[in-house]
C-alpha positions as CSV (number, residue, x, y, z in Angstrom):
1,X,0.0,0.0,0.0
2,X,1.7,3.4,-0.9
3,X,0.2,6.6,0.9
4,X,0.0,8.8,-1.9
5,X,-2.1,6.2,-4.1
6,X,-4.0,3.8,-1.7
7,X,-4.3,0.1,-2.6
8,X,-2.1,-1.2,-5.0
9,X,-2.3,-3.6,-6.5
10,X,0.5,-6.5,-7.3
11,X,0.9,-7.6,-10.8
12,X,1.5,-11.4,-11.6
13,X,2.9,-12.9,-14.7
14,X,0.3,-14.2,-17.0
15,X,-0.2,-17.9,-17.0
16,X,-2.9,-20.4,-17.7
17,X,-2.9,-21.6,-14.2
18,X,-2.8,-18.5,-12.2
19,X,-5.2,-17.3,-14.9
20,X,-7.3,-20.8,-14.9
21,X,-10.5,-18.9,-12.2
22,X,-10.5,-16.3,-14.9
23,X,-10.6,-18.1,-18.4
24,X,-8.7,-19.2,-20.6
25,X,-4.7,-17.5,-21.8
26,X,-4.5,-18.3,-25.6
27,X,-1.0,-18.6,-26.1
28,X,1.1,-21.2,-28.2
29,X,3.1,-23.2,-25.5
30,X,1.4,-25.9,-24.8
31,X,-1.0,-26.0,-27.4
32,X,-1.9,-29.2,-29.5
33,X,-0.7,-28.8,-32.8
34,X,-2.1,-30.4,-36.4
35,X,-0.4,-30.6,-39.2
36,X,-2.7,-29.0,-42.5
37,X,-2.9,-27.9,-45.9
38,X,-0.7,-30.7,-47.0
39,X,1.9,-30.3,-44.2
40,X,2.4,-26.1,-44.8
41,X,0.1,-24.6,-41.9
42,X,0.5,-25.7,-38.1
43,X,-3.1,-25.3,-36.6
44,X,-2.6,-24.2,-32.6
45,X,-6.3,-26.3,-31.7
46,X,-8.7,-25.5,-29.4
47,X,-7.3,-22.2,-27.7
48,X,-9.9,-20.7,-26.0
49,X,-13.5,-22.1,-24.7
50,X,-15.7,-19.0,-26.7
51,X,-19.1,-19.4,-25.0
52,X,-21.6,-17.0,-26.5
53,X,-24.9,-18.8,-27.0
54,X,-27.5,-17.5,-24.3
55,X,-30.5,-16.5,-25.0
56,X,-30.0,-16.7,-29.0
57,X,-26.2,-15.1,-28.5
58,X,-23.9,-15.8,-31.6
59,X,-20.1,-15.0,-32.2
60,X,-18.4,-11.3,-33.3
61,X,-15.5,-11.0,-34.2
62,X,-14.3,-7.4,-33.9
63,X,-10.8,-5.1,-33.7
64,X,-10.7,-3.2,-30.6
65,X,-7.6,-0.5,-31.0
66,X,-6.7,0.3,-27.4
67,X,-4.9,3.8,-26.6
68,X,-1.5,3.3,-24.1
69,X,-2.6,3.9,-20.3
70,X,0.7,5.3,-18.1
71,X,1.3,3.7,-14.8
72,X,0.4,4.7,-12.3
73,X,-2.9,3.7,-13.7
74,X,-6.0,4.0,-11.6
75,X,-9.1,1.1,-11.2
76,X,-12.4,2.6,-10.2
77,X,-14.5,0.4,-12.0
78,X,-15.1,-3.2,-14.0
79,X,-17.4,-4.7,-16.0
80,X,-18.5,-8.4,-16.7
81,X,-20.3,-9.7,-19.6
82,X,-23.2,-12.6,-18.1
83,X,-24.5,-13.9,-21.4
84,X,-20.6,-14.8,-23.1
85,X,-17.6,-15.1,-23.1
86,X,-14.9,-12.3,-24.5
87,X,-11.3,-12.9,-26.2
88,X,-8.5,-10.3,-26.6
89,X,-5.9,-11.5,-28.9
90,X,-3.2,-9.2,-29.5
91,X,-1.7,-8.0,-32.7
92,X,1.2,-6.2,-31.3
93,X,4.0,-7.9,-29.3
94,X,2.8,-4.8,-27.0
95,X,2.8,-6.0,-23.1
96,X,-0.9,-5.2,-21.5
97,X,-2.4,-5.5,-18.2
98,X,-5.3,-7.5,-17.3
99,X,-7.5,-7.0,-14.3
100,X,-10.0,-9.1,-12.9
101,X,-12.4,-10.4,-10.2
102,X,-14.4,-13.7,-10.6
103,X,-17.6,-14.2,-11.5
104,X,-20.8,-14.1,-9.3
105,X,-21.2,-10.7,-6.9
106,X,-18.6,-8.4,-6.7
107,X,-15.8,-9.2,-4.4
108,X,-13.0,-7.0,-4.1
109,X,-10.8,-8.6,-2.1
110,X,-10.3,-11.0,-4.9
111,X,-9.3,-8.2,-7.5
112,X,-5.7,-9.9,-9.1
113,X,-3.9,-8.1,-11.9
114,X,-1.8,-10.0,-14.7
115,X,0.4,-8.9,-17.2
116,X,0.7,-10.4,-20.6
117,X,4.4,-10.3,-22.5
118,X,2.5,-9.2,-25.8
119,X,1.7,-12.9,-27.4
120,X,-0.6,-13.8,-24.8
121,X,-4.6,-13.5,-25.4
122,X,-6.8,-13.8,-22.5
123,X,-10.1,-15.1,-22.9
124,X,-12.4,-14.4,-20.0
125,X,-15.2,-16.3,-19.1
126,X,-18.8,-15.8,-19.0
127,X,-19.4,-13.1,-15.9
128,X,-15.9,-13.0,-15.0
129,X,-15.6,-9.4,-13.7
130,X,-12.7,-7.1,-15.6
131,X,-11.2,-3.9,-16.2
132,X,-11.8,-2.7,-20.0
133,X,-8.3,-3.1,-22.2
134,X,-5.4,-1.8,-20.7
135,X,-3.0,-1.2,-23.1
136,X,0.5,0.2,-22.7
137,X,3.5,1.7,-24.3
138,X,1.9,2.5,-27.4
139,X,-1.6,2.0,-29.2
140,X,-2.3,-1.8,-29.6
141,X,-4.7,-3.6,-31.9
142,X,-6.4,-6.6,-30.5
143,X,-9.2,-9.2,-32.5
144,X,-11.6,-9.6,-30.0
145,X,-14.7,-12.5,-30.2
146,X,-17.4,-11.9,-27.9
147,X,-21.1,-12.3,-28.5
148,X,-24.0,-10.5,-30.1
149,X,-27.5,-11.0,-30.0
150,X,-30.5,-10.6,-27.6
151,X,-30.1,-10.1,-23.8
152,X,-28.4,-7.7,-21.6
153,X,-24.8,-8.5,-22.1
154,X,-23.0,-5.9,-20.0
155,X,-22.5,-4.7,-16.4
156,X,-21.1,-2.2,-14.9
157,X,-19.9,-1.5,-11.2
158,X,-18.1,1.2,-9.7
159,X,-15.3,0.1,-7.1
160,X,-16.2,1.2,-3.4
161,X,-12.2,2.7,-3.0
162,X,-9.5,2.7,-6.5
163,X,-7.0,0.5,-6.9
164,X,-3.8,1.7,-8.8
165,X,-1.1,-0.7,-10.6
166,X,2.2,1.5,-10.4
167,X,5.5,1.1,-12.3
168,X,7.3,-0.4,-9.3
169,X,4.7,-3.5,-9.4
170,X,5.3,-3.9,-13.2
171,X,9.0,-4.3,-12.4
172,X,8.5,-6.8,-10.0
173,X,6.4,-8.4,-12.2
174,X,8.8,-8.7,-15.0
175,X,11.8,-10.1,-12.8
């Protein structure tokens, strides 16, 4: 805790078992791989569990391009989706922080913040609570697939006190 900011919170390297509560990471390692198209094309299978059919729900796929945040960056809010899941796959070998709670009613003692080294997706499942993109260093492009359709498919909840990620707890992150 730092006086001037408040909480902060401490950043964790991105991996699919710290990140297993959350959803999925779509990254390479690890991934089963198929041979196709006559031996030219490696297909990484099965990266992410994309869950989008509620009440008549059906997959987007759409390019978010996220403006750099500076650290020390301030949460005040998240937002979960209920009826789908939502991807973030990076086009930029741009690191970017991730945020989240799980799903169910908002508990913010179990806020954790991640860091991705710039190949990493995230995919979060359906009512996992998170922080919108946090991109840094530079603008970043990310495909994202998350659902359309009928239903009310966002909320929105304002934090009771902010929590900051601050440059020291990106460098302890990254050691």
């Amino acid at each position: 805790m730092t006086q001037d900011l408040g909480m902060t919170l401490v950043i964790e390297r991105l991996t699919p078992e710290a990140f297993a509560p959350f959803g999925d990471v779509i990254e390479l390692a690890g991934a089963k791989q198929i041979p196709i198209n006559l031996g030219t094309t490696i297909r990484y299978h099965d990266l992410a569990n994309v869950d989008v059919t509620d009440e008549n729900g059906r997959t987007l796929v759409n390019l978010f391009r996220g403006q750099p945040r500076v650290l020390p960056f301030e949460i005040k809010m998240l937002e979960r989706h209920p009826l789908g899941s939502q991807a973030f796959i990076p086009l930029n070998d741009k690191p970017y922080l991730v945020v989240v709670a799980p799903a169910g009613d908002l508990d913010v003692t179990k806020i954790r913040a991640f860091v991705s080294h710039g190949w990493q997706g995230v995919n979060y499942a359906k009512g996992v609570w998170h922080h919108p993109l946090i991109a840094l260093g530079e603008v970043s492009d990310f495909i994202v697939v998350d659902r359309g359709g009928d239903g009310l498919n966002l909320n929105e909840q304002d934090l009771p006190e902010s929590f900051w990620l601050t440059e020291e707890a990106m460098a302890a992150a990254q050691r």
